[in-house]
C-alpha positions in Angstrom: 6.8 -20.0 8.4 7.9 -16.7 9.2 6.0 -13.6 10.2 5.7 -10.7 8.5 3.9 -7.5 9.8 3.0 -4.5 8.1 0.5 -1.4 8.3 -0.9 1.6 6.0 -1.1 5.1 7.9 -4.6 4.9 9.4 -6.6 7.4 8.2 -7.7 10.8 9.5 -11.5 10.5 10.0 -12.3 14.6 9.0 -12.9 13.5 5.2 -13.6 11.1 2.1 -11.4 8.9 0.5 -9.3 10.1 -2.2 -6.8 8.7 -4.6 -4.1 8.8 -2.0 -5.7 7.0 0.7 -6.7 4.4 -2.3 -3.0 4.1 -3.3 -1.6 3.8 -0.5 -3.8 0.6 0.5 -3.1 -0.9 -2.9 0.3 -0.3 -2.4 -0.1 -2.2 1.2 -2.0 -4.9 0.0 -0.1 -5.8 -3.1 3.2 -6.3 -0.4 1.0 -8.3 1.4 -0.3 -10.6 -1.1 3.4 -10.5 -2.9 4.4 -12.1 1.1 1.8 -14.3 1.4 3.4 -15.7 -2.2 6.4 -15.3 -0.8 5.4 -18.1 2.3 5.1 -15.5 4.9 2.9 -15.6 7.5 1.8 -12.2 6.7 -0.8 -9.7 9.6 -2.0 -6.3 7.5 -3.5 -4.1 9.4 -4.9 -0.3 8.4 -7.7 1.6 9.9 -9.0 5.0 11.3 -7.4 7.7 13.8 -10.7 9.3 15.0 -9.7 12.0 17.8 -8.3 15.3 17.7 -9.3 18.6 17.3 -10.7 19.0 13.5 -12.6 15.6 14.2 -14.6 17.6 17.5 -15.2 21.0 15.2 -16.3 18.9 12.3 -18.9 16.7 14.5 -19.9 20.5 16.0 -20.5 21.5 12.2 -22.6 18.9 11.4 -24.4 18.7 15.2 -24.0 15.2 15.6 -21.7 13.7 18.2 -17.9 13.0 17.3 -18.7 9.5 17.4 -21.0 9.4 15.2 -19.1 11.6 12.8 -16.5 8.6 12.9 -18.6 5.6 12.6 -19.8 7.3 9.0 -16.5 8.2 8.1 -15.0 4.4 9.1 -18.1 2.9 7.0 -16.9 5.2 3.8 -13.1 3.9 4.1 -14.0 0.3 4.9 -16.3 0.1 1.7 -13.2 1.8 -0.1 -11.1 -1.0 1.0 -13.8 -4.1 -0.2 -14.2 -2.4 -3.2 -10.5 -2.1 -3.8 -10.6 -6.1 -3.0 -7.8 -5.1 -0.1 -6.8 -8.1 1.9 -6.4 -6.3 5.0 -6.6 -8.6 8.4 -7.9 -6.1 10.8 -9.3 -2.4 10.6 -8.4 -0.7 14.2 -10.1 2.3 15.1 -8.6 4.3 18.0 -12.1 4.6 19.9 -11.8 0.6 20.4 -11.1 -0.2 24.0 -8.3 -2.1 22.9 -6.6 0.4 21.7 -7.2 3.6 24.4 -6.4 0.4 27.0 -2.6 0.2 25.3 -2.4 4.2 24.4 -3.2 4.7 28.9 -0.9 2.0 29.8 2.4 3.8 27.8 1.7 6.9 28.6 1.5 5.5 32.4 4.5 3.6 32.2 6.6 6.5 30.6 5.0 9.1 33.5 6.0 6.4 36.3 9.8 6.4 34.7 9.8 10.4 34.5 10.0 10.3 30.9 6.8 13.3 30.9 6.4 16.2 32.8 4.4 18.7 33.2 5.4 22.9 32.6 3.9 26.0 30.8 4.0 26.0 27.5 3.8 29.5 25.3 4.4 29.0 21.6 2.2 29.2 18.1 -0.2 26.5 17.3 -1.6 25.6 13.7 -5.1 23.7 14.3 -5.0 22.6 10.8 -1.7 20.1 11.5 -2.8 20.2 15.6 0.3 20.6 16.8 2.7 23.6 18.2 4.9 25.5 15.7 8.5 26.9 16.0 9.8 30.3 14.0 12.3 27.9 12.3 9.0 26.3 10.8 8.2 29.4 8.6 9.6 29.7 5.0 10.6 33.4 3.9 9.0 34.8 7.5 5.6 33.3 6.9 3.8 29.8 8.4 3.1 27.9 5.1 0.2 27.0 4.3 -0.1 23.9 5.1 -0.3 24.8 8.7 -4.0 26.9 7.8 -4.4 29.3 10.9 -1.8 29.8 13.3 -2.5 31.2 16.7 -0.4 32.0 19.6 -1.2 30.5 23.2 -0.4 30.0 26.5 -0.9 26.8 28.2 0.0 24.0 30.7 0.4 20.8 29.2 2.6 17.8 29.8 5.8 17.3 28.1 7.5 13.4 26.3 11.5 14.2 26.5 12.0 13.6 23.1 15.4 15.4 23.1 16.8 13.2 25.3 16.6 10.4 22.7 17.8 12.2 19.7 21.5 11.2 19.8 20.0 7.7 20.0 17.7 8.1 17.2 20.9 9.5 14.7 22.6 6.3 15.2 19.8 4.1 15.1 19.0 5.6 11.7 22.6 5.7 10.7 23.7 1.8 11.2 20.1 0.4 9.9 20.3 1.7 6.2 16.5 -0.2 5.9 14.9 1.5 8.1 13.7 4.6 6.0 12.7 4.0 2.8 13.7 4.3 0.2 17.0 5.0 1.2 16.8 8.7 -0.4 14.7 9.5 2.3 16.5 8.4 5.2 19.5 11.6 4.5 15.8 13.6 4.1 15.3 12.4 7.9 18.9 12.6 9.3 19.1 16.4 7.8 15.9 17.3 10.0 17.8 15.8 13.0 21.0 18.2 12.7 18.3 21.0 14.5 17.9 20.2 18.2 14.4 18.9 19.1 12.2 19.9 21.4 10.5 17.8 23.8 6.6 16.9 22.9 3.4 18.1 24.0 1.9 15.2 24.1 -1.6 16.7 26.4 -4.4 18.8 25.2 -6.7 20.8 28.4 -10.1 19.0 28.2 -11.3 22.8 28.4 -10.2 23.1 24.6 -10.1 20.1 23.2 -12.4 16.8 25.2 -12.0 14.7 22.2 -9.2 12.3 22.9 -7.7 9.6 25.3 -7.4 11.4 28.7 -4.4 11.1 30.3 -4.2 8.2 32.9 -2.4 10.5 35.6 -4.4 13.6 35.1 -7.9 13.6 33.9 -8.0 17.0 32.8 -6.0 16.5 29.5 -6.3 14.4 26.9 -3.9 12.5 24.8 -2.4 14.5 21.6 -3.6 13.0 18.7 -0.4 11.7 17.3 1.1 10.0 20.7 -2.5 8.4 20.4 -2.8 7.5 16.5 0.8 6.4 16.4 0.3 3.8 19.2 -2.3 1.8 16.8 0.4 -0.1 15.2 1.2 -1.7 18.6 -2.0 -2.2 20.3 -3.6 -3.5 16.9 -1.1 -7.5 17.8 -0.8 -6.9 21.5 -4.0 -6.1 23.0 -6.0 -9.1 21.8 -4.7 -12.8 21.8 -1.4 -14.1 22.0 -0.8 -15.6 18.4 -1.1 -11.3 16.7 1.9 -10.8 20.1 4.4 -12.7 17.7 3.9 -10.1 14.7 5.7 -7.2 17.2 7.5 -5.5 16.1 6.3 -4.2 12.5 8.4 -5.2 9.8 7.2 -2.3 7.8 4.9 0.7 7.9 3.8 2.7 4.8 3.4 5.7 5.0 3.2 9.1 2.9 6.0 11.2 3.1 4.3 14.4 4.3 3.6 12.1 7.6 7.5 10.7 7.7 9.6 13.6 9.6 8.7 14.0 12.3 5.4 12.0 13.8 6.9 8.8 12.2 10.6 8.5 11.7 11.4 10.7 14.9 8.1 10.7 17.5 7.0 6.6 16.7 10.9 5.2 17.7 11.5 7.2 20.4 8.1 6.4 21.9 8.9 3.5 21.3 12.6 3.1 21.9 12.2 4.7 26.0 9.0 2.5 26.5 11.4 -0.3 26.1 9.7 -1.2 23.3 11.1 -2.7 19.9 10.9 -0.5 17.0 9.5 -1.5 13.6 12.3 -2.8 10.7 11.5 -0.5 8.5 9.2 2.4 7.0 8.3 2.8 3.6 7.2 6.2 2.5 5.5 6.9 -0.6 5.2 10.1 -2.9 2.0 11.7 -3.9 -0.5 11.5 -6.9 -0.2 15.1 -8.5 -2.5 16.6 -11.0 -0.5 19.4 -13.2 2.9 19.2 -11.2 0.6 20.3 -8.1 -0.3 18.0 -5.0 -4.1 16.6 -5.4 -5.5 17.3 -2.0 -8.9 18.3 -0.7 -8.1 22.0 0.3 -7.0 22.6 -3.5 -10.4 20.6 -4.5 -8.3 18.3 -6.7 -9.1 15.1 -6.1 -10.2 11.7 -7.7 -13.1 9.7 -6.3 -10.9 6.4 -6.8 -14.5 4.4 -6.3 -15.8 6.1 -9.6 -13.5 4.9 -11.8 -13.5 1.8 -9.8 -17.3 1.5 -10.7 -16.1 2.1 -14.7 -13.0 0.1 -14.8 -13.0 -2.6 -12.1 -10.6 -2.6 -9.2 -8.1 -4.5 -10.9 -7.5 -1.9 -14.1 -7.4 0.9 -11.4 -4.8 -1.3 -8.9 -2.4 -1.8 -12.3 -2.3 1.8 -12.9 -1.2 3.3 -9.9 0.9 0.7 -9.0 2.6 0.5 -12.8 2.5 4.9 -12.7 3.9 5.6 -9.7 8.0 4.7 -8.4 7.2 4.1 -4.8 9.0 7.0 -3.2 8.6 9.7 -5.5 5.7 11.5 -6.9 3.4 10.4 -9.9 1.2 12.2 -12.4 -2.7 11.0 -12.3 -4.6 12.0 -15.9 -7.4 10.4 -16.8 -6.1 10.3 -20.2 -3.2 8.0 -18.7 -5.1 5.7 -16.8 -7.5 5.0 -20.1 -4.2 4.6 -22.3 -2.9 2.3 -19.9 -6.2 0.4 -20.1 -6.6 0.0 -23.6 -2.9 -0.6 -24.3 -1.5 -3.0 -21.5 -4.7 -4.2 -20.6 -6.9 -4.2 -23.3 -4.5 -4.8 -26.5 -1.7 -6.6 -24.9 -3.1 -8.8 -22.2 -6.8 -9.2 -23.1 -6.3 -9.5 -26.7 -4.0 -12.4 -25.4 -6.5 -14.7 -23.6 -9.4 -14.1 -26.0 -7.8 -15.2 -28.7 -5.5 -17.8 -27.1 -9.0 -19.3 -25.6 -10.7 -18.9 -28.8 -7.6 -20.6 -31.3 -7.6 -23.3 -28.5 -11.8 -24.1 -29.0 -11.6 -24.2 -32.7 -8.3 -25.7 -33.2 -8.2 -28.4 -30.6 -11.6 -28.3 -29.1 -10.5 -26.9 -26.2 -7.8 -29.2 -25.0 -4.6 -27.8 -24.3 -2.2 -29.9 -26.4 2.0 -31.0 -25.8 4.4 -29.1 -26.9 6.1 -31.7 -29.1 8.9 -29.1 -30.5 11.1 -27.1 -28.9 12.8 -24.4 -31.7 14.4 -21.6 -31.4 10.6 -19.0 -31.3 10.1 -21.6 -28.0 13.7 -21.3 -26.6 13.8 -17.4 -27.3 10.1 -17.4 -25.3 11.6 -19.3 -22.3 14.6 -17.5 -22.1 12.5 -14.4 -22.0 10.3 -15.7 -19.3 13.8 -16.5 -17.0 15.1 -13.5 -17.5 11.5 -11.9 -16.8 10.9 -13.9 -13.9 14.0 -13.3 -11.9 14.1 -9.2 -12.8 10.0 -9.5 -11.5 11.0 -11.3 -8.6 13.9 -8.6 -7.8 11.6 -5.6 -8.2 9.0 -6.8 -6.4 10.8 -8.0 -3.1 12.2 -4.4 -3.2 9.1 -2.4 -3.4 9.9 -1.5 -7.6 6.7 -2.9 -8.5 6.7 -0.4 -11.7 9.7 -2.2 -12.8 8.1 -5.9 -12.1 4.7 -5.1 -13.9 7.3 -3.6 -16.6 9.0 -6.6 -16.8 6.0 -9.0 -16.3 4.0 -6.9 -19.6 7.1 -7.2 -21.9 6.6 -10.9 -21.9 3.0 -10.7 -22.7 4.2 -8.5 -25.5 6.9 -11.0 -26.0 3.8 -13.6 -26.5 2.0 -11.9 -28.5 5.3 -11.5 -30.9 5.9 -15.4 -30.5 1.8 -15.5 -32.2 3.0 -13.3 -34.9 5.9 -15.3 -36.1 4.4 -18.7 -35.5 1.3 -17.5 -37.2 -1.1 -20.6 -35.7 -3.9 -18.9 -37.6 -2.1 -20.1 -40.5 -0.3 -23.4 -39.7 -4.4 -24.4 -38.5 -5.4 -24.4 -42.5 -2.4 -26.7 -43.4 -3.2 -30.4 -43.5 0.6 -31.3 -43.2 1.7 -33.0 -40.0 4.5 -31.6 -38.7 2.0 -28.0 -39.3 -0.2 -29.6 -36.7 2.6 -30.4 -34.7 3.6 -26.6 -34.8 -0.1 -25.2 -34.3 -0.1 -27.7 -31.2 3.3 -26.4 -30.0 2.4 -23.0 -30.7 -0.8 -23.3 -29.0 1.0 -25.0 -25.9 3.9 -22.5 -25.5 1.4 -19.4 -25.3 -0.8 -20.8 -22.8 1.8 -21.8 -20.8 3.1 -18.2 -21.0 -0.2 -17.3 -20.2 -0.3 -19.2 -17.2 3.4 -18.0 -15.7 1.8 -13.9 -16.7 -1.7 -14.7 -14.4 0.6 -16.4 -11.8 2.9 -13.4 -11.4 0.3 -10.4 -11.7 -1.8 -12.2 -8.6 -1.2 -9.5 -6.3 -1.4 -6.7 -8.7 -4.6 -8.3 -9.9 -5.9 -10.7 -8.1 -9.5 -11.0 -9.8 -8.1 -10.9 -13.0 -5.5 -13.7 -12.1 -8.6 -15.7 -10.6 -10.4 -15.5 -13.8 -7.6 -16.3 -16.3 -6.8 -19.6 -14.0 -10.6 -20.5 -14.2 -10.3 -20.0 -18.0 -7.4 -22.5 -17.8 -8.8 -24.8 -15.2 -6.8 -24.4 -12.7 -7.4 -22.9 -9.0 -6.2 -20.0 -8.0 -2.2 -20.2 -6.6 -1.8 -19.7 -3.0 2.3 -19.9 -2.7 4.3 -18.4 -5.9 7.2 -21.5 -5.2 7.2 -23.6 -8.4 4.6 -22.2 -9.9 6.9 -19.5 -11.1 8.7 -22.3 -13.2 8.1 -23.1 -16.9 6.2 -26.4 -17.3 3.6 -28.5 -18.7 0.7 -28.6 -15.5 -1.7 -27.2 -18.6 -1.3 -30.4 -20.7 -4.9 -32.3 -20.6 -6.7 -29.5 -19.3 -10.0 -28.1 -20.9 -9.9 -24.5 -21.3 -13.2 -22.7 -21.5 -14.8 -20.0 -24.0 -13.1 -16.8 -24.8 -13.3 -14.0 -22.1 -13.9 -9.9 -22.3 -11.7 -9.2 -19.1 -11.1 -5.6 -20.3 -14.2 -4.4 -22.6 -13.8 -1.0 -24.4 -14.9 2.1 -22.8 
């Protein structure tokens, strides 16, 4: 079985979860699950980047200790991630031992090799993105906004040479076309890397900032927050037991694509890369949720409590929409109005409509036992060739990321089921007494749970609950390796289904 190893971003502990941090977990997990399917071996890891400099003024705000500060913020995202039903296989948190252990031992290593030094440093410095600024970083004359307050200082700090590694880098990114995605992204990356970089402060002076990793060959600096936070992907399979060692290195990270250029398509490698370590496969970054054309994000106060509509909708409505919405890669509109249309339409109309009926017609016509499909005409063959056609394009999309385009496909056959019931009309062919109408109703009736089955089968890791309940409904358990299950068949024939079930109820 082959390993497959991929991360989220871990999160900045200075704030609540928002849609972003929910979607981009979804997004995760659904790969994950989609592996797992797949007959990977699959490790998902996510978590929390607790130092750094807004973490130690927000702790100072409140008057509780930095620590402290995190272990509420870590509770908030881990419930986030149970109620989201993420399959994640480890939460790191970079105040674990395990992790500062693997952060001190690179930054020794790459200090022993003369890859940092140390030198006085006089520049501008945004607090709100903790890190130093260069006048080719203002747009029009002026530091955006993003960067919040920008103050100029004068310090000693110690310096990665990340310059030296930038010829390196260009080619790396030029010969592995996967390894920025999508691949739009990757000319997004190369285009940043036509400006000479500058080598990276990677210290902090305990005098300003004492919330961090301090350095292992000079206790009066701590580690900057993103040579620290980016670490987390390696020390989360290589600090503990052996079996995690064979997941390194990272088939992919997701990511969002503020974060891509530079901490994690330029910084991450070359750290990396001169610690004679083996860079991940591939990075996935992802767009943002916008509200009005405009960013949601909690400096603009627009935001959406992803739990809230959780609570309303159940995680599974919420995990369709965002991952039927958005084209991984590019931004996405949120709306409530959206999300409920979604719900009533897909969900609602086309899917739930679907099993309660299909359950009831099954009670009443056949007491419940799913019956042979003794004909095979052409509503049956047009069905089937649907589902081939469906399956293949779902299995395409999803193996690529385009899980918009697999849902797509996977909801046109439900419609395409529900059109089947309207031209085979089993409400009608029940009141016939003439045999070859029972033969039809039982066909009919055995073609559209079968269709059934094939939908719950391939929305499992959209949907996993709702998947689980549909294959209780059917009597079956719930499928652990997509392989054959995938293929039309007759594993229903015999089985008991059970009474009718609400799985989307009306708002």
């Amino acid at each position: 079985m082959k390993n497959f190893y991929l991360t989220t971003a871990i999160d900045y502990a200075n704030g609540s979860p928002h849609l972003g941090h929910a979607y981009e977990k979804i997004l995760t997990d659904v790969i994950a699950r989609a592996k797992r399917l797949d007959g990977y071996s699959v490790h998902f890891v996510t978590g929390l980047d607790e130092h750094g400099q807004k973490v130690q003024q927000g702790a100072q705000k409140e008057g509780i200790l930095p620590q402290d500060r995190c272990d509420k913020v870590a509770a908030e995202f881990q419930a986030m991630l149970e109620k989201l039903n993420v399959s994640n296989d480890d939460y790191i948190r970079t105040t674990q031992a395990r992790h500062k252990d693997v952060v001190s031992s690179i930054l020794q290593n790459l200090y022993e090799k003369g890859e940092i030094y140390q030198t006085e440093y006089q520049g501008f410095y945004s607090t709100r993105a903790e890190q130093f600024l260069q006048e080719k970083d203002k747009v029009d004359g002026v530091w955006p906004e993003i960067f919040g307050e920008v103050t100029e200082i004068t310090e000693s700090n110690y310096f990665f040479k990340l310059s030296k590694y930038q010829d390196w880098l260009v080619d790396h990114i030029s010969q592995n076309k996967d390894f920025i995605l999508p691949t739009n992204r990757q000319a997004q990356v190369l285009e940043f890397l036509k400006e000479p970089l500058n080598d990276l402060c990677i210290s902090r002076p305990k005098e300003r900032l004492s919330w961090g990793i301090p350095l292992p060959f000079d206790e009066n600096f701590v580690t900057y927050v993103w040579f620290d936070a980016l670490v987390n992907y390696y020390s989360a399979v290589v600090s503990e037991d052996d079996d995690k060692k064979n997941f390194w290195p990272a088939n992919l990270h997701v990511i969002g694509k503020d974060i891509l250029t530079p901490p994690h398509a330029v910084y991450w490698p070359i750290m990396l890369h001169a610690s004679d370590l083996d860079i991940p496969q591939s990075i996935l970054a992802h767009g943002w949720w916008t509200t009005s054309g405009a960013k949601m994000s909690k400096s603009t106060g627009e935001t959406v409590n992803p739990l809230s509509l959780v609570d309303q909708y159940g995680a599974d409505s919420f995990r369709y929409f965002v991952m039927r919405e958005m084209t991984v890669g590019q931004d996405a509109e949120f709306s409530l109005d959206r999300f409920q249309s979604r719900y009533r339409a897909d969900l609602g109309n086309d899917l739930g409509n679907l099993l309660s009926r299909l359950l009831h017609m099954t009670q009443t016509y056949m007491s419940g036992l799913v019956p042979v499909a003794e004909l095979s005409e052409a509503y049956e063959q047009e069905l089937r060739d649907h589902w081939e056609k469906s399956r293949t394009s779902m299995l395409d999309h999803f193996r690529a990321y385009r899980f918009n385009l697999g849902l797509e496909e996977i909801f046109s056959f439900v419609r395409a089921i529900n059109k089947y019931a309207d031209n085979r009309l089993p409400w009608k062919l029940a009141k016939s007494e003439a045999p070859e109408d029972l033969q039809a109703l039982q066909t009919c009736l055995a073609t559209m749970l079968e269709g059934l089955r094939l939908v719950s089968v391939a929305i499992s890791p959209v949907m996993p609950t709702v998947h689980t309940q549909i294959h209780e409904r059917l009597s079956l358990e719930p499928v652990k390796l997509w392989k054959d299950e995938l293929d039309w068949g007759d594993r229903l024939v015999g089985k008991n289904v059970k009474e009718k079930l609400i799985l989307f109820p009306r708002d």
